[in-house]
PyMOL Python script that loads the backbone (N, CA, C, O; Angstrom):
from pymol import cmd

cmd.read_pdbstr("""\
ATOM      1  N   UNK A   1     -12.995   9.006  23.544  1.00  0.00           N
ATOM      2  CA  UNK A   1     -12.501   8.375  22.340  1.00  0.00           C
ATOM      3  C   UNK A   1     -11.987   6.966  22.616  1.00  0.00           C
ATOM      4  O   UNK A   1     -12.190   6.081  21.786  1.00  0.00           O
ATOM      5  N   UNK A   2     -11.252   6.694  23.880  1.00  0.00           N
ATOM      6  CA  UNK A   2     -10.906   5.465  24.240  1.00  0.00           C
ATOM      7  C   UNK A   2     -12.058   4.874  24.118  1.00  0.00           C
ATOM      8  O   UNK A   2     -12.213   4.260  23.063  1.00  0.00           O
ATOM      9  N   UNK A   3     -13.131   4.864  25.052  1.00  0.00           N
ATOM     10  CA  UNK A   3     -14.013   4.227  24.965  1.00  0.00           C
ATOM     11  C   UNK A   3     -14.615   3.451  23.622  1.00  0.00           C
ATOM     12  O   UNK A   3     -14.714   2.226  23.545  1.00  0.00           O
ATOM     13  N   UNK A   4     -15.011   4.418  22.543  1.00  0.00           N
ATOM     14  CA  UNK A   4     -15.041   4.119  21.492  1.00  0.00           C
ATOM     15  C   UNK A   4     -14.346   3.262  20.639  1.00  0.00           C
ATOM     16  O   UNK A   4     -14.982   2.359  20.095  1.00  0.00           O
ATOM     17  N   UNK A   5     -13.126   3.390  20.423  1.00  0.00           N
ATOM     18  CA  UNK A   5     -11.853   2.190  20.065  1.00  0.00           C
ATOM     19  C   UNK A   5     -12.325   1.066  20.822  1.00  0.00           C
ATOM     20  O   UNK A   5     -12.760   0.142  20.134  1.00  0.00           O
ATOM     21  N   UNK A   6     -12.349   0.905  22.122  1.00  0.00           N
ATOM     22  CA  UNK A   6     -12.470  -0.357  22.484  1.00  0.00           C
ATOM     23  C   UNK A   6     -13.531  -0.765  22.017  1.00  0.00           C
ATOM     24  O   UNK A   6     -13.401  -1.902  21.564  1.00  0.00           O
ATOM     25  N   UNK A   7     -14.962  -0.182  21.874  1.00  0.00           N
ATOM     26  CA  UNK A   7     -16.370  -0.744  21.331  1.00  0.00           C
ATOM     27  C   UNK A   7     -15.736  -1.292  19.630  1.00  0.00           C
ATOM     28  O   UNK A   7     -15.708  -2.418  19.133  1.00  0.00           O
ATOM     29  N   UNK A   8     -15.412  -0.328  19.238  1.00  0.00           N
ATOM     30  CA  UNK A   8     -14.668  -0.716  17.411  1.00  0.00           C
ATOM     31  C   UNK A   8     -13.713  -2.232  17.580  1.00  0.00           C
ATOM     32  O   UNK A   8     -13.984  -3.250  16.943  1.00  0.00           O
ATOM     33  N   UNK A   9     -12.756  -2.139  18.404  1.00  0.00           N
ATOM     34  CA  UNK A   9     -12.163  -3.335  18.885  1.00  0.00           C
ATOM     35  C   UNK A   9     -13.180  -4.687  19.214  1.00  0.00           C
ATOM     36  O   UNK A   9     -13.231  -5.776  18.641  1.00  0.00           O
ATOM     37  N   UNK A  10     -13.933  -4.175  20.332  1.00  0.00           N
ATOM     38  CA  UNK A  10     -14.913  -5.413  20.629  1.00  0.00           C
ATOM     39  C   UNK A  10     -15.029  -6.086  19.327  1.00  0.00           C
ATOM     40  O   UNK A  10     -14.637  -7.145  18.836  1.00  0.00           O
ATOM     41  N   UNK A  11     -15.760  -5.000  18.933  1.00  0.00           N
ATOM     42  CA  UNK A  11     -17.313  -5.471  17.447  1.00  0.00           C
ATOM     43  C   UNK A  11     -16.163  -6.184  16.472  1.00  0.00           C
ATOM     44  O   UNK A  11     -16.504  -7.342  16.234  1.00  0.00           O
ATOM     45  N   UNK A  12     -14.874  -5.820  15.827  1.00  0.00           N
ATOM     46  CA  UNK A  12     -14.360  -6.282  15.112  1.00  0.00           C
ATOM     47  C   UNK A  12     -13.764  -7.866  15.404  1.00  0.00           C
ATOM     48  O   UNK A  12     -13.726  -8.895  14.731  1.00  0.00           O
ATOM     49  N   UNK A  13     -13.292  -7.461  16.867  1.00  0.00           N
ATOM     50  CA  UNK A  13     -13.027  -9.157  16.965  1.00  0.00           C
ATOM     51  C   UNK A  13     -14.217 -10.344  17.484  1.00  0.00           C
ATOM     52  O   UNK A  13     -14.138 -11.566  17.611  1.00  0.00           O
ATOM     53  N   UNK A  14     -15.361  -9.344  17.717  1.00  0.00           N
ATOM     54  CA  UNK A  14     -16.227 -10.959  17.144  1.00  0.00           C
ATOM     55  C   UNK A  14     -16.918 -11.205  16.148  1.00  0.00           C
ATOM     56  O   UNK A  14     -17.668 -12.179  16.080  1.00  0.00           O
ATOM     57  N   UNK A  15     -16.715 -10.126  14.997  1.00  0.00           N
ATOM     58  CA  UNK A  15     -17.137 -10.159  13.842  1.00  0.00           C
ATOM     59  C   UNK A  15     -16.912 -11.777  12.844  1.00  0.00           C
ATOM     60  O   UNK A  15     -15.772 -12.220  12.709  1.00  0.00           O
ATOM     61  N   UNK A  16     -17.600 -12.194  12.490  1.00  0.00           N
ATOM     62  CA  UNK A  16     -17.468 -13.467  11.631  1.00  0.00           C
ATOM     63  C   UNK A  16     -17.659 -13.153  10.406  1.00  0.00           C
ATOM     64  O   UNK A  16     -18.337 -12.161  10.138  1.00  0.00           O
ATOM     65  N   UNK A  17     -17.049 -14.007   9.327  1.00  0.00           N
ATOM     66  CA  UNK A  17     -17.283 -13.334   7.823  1.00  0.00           C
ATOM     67  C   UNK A  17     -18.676 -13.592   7.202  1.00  0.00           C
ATOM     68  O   UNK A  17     -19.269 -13.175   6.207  1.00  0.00           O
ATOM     69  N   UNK A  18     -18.932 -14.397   8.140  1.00  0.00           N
ATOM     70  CA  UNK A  18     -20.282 -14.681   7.322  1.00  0.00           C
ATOM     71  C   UNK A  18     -21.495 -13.561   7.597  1.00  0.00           C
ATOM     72  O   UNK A  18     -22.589 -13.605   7.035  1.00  0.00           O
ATOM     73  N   UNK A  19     -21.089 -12.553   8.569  1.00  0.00           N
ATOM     74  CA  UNK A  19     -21.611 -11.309   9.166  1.00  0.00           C
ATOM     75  C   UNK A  19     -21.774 -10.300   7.767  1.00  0.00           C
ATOM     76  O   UNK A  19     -22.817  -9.762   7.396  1.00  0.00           O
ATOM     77  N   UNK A  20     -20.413 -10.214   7.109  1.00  0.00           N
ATOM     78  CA  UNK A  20     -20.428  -9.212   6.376  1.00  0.00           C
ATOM     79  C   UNK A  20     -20.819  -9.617   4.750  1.00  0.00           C
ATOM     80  O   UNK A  20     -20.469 -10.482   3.948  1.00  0.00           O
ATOM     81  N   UNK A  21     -21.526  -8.743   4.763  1.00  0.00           N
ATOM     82  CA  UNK A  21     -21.953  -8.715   3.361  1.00  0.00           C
ATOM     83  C   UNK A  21     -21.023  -8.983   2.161  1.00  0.00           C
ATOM     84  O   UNK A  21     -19.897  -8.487   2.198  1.00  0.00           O
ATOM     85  N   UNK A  22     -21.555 -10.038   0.651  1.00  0.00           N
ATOM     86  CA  UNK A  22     -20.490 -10.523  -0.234  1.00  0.00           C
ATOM     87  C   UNK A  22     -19.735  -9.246  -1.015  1.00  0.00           C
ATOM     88  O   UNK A  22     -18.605  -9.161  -1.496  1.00  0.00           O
ATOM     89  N   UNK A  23     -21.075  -8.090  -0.918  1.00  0.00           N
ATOM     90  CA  UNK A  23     -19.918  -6.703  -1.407  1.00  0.00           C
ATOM     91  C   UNK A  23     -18.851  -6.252  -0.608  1.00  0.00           C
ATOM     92  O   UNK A  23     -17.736  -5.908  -1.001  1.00  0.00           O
ATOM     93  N   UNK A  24     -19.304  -6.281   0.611  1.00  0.00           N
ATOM     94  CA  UNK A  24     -18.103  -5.428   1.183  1.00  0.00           C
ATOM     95  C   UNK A  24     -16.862  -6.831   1.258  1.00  0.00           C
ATOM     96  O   UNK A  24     -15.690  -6.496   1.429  1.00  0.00           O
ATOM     97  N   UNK A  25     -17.046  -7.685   1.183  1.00  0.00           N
ATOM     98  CA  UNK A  25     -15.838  -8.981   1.472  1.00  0.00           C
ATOM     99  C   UNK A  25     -15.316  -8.481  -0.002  1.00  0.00           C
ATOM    100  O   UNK A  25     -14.222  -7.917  -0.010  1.00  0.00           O
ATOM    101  N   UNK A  26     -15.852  -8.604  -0.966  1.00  0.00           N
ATOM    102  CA  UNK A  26     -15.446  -8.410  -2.599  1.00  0.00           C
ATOM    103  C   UNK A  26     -14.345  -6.670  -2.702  1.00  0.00           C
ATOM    104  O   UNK A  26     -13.326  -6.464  -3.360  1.00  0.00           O
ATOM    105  N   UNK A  27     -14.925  -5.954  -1.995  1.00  0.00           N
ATOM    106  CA  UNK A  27     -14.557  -4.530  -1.900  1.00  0.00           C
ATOM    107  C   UNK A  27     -12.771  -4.633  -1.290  1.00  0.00           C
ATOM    108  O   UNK A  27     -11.705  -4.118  -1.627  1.00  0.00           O
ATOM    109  N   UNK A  28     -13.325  -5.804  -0.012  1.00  0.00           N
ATOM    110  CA  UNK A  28     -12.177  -5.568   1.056  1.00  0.00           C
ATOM    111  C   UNK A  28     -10.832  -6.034  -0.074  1.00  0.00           C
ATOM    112  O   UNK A  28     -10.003  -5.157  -0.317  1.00  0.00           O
ATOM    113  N   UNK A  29     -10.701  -7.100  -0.579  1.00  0.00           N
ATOM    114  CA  UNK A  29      -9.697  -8.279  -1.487  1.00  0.00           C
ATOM    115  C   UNK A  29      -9.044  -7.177  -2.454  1.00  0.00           C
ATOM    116  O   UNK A  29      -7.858  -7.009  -2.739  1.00  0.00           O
ATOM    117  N   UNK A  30     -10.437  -6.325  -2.961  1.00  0.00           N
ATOM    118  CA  UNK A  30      -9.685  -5.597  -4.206  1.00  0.00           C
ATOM    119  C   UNK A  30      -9.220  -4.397  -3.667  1.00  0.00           C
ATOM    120  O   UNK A  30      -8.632  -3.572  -4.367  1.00  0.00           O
ATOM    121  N   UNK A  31      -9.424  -4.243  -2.551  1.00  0.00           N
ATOM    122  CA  UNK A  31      -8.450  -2.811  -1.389  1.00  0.00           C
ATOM    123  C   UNK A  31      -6.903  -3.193  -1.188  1.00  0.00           C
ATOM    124  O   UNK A  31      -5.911  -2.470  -1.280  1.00  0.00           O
ATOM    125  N   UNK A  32      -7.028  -4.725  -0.848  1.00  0.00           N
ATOM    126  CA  UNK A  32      -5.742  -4.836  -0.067  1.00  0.00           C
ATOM    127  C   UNK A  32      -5.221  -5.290  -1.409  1.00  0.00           C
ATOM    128  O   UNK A  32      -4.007  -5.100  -1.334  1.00  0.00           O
ATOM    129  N   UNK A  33      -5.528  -5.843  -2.723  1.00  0.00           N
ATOM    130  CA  UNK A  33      -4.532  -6.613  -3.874  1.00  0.00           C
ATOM    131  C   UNK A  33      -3.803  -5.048  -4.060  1.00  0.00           C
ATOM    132  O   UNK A  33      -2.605  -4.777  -3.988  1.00  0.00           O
ATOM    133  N   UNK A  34      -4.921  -4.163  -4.314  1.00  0.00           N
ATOM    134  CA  UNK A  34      -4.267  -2.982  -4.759  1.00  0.00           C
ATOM    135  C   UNK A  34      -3.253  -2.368  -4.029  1.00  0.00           C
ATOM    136  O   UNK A  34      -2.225  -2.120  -4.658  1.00  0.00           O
ATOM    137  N   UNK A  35      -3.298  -2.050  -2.805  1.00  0.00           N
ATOM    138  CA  UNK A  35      -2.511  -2.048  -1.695  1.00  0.00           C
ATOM    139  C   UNK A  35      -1.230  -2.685  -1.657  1.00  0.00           C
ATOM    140  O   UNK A  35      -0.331  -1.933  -1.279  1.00  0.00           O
ATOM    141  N   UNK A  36      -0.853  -3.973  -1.968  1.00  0.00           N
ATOM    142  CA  UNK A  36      -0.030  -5.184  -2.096  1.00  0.00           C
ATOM    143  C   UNK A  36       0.677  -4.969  -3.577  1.00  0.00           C
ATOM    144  O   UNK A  36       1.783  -5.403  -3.901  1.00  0.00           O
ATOM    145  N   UNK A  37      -0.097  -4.309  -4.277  1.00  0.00           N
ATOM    146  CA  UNK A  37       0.770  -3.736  -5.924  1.00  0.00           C
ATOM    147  C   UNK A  37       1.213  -2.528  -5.723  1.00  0.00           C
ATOM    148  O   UNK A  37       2.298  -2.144  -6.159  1.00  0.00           O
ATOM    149  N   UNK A  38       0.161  -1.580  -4.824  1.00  0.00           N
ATOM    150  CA  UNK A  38       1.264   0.155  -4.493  1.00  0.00           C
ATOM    151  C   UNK A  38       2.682  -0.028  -3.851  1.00  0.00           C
ATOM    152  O   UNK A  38       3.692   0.607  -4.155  1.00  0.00           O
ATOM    153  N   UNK A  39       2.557  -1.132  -2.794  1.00  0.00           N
ATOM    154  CA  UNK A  39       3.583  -1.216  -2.078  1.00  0.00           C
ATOM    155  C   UNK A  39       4.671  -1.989  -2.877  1.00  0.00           C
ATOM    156  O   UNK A  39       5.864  -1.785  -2.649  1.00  0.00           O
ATOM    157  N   UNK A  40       4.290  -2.797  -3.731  1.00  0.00           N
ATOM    158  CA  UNK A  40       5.657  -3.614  -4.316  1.00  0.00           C
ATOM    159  C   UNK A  40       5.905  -2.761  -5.272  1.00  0.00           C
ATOM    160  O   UNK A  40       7.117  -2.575  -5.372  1.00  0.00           O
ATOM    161  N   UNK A  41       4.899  -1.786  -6.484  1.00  0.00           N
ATOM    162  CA  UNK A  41       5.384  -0.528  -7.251  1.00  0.00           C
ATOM    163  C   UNK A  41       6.283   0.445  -6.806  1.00  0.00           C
ATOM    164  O   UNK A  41       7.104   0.934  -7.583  1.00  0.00           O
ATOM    165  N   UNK A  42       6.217   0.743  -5.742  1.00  0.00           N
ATOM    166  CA  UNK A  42       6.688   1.430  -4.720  1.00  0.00           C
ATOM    167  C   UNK A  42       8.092   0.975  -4.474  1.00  0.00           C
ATOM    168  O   UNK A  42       9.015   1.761  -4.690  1.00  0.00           O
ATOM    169  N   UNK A  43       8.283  -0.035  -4.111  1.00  0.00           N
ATOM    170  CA  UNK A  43       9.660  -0.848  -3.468  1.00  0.00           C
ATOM    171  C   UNK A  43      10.727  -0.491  -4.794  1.00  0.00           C
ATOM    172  O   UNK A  43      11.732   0.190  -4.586  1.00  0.00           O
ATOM    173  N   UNK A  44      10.468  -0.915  -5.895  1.00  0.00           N
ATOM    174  CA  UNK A  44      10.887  -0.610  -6.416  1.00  0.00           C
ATOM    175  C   UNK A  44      11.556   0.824  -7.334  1.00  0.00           C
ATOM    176  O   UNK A  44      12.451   0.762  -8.176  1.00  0.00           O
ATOM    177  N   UNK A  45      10.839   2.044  -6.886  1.00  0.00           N
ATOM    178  CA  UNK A  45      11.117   3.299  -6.598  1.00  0.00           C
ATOM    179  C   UNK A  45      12.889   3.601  -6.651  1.00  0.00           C
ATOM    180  O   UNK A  45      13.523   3.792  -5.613  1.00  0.00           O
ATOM    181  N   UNK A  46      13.521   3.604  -7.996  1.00  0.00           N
ATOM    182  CA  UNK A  46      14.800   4.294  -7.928  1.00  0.00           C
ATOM    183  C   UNK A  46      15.454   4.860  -6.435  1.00  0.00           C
ATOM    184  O   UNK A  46      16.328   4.264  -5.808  1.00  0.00           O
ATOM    185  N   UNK A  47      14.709   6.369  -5.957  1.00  0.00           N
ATOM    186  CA  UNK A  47      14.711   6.764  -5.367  1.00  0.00           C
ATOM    187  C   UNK A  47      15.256   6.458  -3.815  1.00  0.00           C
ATOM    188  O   UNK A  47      15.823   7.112  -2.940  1.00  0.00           O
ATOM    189  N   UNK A  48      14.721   4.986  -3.985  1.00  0.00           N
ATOM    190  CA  UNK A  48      14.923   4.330  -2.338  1.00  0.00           C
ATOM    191  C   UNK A  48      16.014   3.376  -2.679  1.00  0.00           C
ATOM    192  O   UNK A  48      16.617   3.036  -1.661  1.00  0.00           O
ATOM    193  N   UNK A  49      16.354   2.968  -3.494  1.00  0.00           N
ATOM    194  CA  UNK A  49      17.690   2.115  -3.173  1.00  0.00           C
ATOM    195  C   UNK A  49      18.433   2.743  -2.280  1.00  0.00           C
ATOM    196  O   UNK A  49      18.760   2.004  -1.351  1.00  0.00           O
ATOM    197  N   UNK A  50      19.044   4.441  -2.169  1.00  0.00           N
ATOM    198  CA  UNK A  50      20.064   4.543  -1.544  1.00  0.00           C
ATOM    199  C   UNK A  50      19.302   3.815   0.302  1.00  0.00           C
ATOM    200  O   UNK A  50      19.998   3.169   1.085  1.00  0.00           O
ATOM    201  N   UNK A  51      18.082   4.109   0.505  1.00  0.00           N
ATOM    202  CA  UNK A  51      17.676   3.261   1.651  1.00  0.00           C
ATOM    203  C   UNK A  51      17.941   2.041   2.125  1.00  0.00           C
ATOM    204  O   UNK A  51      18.668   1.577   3.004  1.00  0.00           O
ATOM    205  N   UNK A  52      17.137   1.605   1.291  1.00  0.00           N
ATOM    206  CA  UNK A  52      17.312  -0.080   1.092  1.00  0.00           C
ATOM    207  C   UNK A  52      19.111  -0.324   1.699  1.00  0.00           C
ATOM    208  O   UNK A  52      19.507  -0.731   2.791  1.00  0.00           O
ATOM    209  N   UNK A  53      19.756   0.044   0.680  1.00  0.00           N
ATOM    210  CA  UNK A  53      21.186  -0.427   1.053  1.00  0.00           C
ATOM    211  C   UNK A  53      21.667  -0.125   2.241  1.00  0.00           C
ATOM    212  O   UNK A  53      22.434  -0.808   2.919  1.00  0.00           O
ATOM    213  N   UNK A  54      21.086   1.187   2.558  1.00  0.00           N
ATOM    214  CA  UNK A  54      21.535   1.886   4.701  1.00  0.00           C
ATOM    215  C   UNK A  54      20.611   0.781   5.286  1.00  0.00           C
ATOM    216  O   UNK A  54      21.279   0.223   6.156  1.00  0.00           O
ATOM    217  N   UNK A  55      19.572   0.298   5.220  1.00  0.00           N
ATOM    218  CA  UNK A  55      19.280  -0.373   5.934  1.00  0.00           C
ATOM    219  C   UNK A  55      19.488  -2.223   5.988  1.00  0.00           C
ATOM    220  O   UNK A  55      19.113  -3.071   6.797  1.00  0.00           O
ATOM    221  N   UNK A  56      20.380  -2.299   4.518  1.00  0.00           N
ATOM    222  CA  UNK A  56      20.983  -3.685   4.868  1.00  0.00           C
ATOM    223  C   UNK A  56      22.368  -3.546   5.567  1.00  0.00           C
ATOM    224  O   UNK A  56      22.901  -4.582   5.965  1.00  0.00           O
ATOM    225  N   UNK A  57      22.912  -2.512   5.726  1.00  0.00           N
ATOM    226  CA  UNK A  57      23.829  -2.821   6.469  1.00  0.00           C
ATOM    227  C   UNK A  57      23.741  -2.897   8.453  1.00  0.00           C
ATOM    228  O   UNK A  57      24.704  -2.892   9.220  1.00  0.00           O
ATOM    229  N   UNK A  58      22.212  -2.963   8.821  1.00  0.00           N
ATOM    230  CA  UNK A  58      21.830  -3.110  10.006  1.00  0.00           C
ATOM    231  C   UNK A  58      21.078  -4.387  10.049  1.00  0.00           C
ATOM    232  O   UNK A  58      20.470  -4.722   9.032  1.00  0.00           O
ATOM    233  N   UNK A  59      21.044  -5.162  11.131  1.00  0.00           N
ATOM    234  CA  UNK A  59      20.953  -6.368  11.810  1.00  0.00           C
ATOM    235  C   UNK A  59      19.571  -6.484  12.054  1.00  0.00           C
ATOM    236  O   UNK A  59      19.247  -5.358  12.433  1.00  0.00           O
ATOM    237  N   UNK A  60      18.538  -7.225  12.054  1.00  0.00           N
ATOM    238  CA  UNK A  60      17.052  -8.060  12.356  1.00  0.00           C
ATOM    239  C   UNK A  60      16.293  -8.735  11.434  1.00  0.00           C
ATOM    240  O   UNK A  60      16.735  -9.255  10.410  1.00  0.00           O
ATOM    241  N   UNK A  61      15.349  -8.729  11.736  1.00  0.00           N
ATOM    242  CA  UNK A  61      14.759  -9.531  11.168  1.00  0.00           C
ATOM    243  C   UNK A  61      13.309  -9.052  10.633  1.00  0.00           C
ATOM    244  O   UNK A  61      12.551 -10.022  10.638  1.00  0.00           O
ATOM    245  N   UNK A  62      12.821  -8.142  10.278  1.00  0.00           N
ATOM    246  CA  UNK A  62      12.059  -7.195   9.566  1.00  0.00           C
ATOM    247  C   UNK A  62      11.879  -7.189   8.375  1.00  0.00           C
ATOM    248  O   UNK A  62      12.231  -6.044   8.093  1.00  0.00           O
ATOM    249  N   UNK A  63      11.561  -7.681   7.408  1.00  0.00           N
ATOM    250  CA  UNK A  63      11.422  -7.351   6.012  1.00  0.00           C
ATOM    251  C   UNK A  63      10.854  -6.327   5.344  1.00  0.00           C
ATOM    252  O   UNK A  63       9.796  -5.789   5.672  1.00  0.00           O
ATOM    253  N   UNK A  64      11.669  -5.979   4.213  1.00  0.00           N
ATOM    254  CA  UNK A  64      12.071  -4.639   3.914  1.00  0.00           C
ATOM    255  C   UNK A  64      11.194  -5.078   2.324  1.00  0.00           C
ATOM    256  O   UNK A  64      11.663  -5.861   1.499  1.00  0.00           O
ATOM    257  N   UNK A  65       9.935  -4.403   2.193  1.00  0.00           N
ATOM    258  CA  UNK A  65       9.016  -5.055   1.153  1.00  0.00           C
ATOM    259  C   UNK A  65       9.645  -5.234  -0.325  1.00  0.00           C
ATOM    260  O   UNK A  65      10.469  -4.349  -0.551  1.00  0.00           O
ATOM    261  N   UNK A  66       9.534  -5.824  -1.015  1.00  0.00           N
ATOM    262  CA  UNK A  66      10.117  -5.555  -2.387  1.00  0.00           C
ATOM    263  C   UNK A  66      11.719  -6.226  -2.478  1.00  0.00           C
ATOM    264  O   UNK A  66      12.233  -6.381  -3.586  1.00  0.00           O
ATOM    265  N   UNK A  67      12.339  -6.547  -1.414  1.00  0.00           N
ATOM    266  CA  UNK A  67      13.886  -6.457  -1.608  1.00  0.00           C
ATOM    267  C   UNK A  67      14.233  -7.319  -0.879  1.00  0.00           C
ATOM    268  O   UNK A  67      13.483  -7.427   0.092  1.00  0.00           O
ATOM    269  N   UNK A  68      15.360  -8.263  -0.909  1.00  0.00           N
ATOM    270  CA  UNK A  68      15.605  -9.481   0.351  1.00  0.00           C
ATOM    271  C   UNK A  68      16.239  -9.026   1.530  1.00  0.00           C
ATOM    272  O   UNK A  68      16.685  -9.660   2.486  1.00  0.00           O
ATOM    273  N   UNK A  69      16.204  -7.941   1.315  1.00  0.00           N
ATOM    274  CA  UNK A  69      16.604  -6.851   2.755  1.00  0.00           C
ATOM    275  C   UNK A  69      15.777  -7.371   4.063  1.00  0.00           C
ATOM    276  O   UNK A  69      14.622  -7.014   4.297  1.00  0.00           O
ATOM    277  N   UNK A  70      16.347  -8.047   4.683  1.00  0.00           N
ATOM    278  CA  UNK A  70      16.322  -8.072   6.392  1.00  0.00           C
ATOM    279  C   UNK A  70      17.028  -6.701   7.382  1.00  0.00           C
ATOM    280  O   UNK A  70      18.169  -6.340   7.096  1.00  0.00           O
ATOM    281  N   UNK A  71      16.407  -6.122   8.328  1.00  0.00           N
ATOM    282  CA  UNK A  71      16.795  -4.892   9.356  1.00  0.00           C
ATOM    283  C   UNK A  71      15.710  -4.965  10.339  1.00  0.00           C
ATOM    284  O   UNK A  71      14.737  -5.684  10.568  1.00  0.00           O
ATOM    285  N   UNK A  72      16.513  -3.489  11.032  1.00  0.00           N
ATOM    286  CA  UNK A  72      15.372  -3.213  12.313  1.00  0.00           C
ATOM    287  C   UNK A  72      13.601  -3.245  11.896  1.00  0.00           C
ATOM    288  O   UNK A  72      13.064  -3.271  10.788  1.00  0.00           O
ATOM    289  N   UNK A  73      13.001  -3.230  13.293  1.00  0.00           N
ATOM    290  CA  UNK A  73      11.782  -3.141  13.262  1.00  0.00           C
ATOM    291  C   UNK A  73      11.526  -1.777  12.190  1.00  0.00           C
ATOM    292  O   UNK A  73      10.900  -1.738  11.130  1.00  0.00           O
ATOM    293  N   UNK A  74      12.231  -0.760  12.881  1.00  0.00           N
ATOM    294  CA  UNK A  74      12.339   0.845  12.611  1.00  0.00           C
ATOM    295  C   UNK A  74      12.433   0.677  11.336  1.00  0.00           C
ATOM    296  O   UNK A  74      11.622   1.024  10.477  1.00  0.00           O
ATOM    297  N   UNK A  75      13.391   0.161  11.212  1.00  0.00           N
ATOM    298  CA  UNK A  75      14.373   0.521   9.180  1.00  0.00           C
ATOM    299  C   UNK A  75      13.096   0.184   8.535  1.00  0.00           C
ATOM    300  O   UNK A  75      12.583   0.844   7.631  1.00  0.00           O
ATOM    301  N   UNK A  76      12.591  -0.944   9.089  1.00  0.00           N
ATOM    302  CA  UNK A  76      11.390  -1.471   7.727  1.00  0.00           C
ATOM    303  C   UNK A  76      10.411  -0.792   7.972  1.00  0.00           C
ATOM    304  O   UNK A  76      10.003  -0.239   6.951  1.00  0.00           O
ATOM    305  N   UNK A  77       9.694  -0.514   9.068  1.00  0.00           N
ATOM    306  CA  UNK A  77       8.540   0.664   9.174  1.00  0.00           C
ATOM    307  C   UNK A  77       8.868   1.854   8.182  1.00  0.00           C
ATOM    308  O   UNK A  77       8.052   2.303   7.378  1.00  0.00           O
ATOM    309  N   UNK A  78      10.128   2.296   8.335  1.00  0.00           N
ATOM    310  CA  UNK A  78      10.365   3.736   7.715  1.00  0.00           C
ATOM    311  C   UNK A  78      10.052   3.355   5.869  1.00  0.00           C
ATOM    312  O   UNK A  78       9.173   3.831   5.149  1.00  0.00           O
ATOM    313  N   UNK A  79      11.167   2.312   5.508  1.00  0.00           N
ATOM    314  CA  UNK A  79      11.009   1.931   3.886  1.00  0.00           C
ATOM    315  C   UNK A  79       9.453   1.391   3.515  1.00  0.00           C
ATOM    316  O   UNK A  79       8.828   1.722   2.507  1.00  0.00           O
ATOM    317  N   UNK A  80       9.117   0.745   4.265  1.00  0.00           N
ATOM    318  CA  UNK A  80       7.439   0.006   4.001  1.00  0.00           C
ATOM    319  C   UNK A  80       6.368   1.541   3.793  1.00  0.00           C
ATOM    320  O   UNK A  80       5.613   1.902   2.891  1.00  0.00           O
ATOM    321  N   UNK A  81       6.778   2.154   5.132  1.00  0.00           N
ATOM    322  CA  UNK A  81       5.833   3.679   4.881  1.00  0.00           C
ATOM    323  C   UNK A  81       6.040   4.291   3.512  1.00  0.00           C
ATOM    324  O   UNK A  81       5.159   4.624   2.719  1.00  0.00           O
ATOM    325  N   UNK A  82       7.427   4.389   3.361  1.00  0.00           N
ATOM    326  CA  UNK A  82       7.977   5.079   2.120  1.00  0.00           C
ATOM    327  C   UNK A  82       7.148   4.643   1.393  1.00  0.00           C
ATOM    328  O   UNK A  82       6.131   5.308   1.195  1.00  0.00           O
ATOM    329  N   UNK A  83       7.368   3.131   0.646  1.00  0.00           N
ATOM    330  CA  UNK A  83       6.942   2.261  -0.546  1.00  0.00           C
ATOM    331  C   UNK A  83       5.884   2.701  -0.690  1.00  0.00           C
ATOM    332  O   UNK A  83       5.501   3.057  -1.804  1.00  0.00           O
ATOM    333  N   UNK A  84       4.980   2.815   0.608  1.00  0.00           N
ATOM    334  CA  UNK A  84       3.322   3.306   0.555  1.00  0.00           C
ATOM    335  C   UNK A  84       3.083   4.606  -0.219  1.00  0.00           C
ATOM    336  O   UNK A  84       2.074   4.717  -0.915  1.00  0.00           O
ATOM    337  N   UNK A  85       3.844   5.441  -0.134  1.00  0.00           N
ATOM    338  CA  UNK A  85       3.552   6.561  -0.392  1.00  0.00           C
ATOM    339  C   UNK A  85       3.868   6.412  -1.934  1.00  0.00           C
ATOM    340  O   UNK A  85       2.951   6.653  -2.719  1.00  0.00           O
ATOM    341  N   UNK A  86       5.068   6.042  -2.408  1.00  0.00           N
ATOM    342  CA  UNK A  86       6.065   6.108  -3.805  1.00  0.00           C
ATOM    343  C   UNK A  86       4.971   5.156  -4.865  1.00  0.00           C
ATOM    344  O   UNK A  86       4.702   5.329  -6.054  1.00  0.00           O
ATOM    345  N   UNK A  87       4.612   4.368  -4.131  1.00  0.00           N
ATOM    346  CA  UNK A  87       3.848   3.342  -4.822  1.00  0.00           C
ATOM    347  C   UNK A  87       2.219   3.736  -5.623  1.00  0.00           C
ATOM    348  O   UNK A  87       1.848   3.480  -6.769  1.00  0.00           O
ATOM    349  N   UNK A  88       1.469   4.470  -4.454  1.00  0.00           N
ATOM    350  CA  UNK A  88       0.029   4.722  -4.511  1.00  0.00           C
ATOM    351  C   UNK A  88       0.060   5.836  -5.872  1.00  0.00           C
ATOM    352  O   UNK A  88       1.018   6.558  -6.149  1.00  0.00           O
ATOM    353  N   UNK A  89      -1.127   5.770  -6.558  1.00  0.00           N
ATOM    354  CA  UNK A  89      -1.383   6.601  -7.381  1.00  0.00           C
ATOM    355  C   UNK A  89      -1.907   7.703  -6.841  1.00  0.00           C
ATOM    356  O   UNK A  89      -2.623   7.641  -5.842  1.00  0.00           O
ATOM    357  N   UNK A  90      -1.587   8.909  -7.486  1.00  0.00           N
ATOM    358  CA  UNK A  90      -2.136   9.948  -7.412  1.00  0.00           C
ATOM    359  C   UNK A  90      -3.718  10.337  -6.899  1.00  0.00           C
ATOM    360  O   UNK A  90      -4.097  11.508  -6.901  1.00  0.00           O
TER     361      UNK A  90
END
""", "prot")
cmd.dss("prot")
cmd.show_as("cartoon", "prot")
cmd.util.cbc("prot")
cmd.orient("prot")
C-alpha cells in the first residue's frame, strides 16, 4: 500500500492543470465551493459555541473556521472536523 501512495503522490505532484480535463477542473471548484459553505454552515452550528468558547480560552495560532477564534493546532482540527460534519447535508 505504501508503495502505491507514493506512485499517487508522484503522479499528483507532477500533474499540470492543463493535464486534466475542463470537466473534471469544473467538477473539482464546485466540490471544494460546496465544501467551503458545509464548513462555514457548520461553524455556525448552535451546538458548538460551547466549543468555540473552550477553545478561545487556549493560546496559538490555528484558526477556528467560522469564528475569530485563534487556538491549538488540536482545538482547531477537532472544531474544523466538527463544522464538517454539522455543516454537510444529509
Amino acid at each position: 500500500m505504501v508503495e502505491s501512495l507514493r506512485d499517487l503522490a508522484s503522479f499528483a505532484a507532477g500533474l499540470r492543470l492543463d493535464q486534466i480535463p475542463l470537466v473534471v477542473q469544473e467538477r473539482a471548484l464546485v466540490t471544494i465551493a460546496d465544501l467551503v459553505a458545509a464548513n462555514l454552515a457548520g461553524s455556525r452550528d448552535p451546538g458548538l459555541d460551547g466549543l468555540a468558547n473552550d477553545l478561545a480560552r487556549r493560546s496559538g495560532a490555528a484558526t477556528v473556521v467560522g469564528t475569530p477564534v485563534r487556538t491549538t493546532a488540536e482545538g482547531a482540527a477537532l472544531f474544523n472536523g466538527r463544522i464538517d460534519q454539522a455543516g454537510t447535508p444529509d
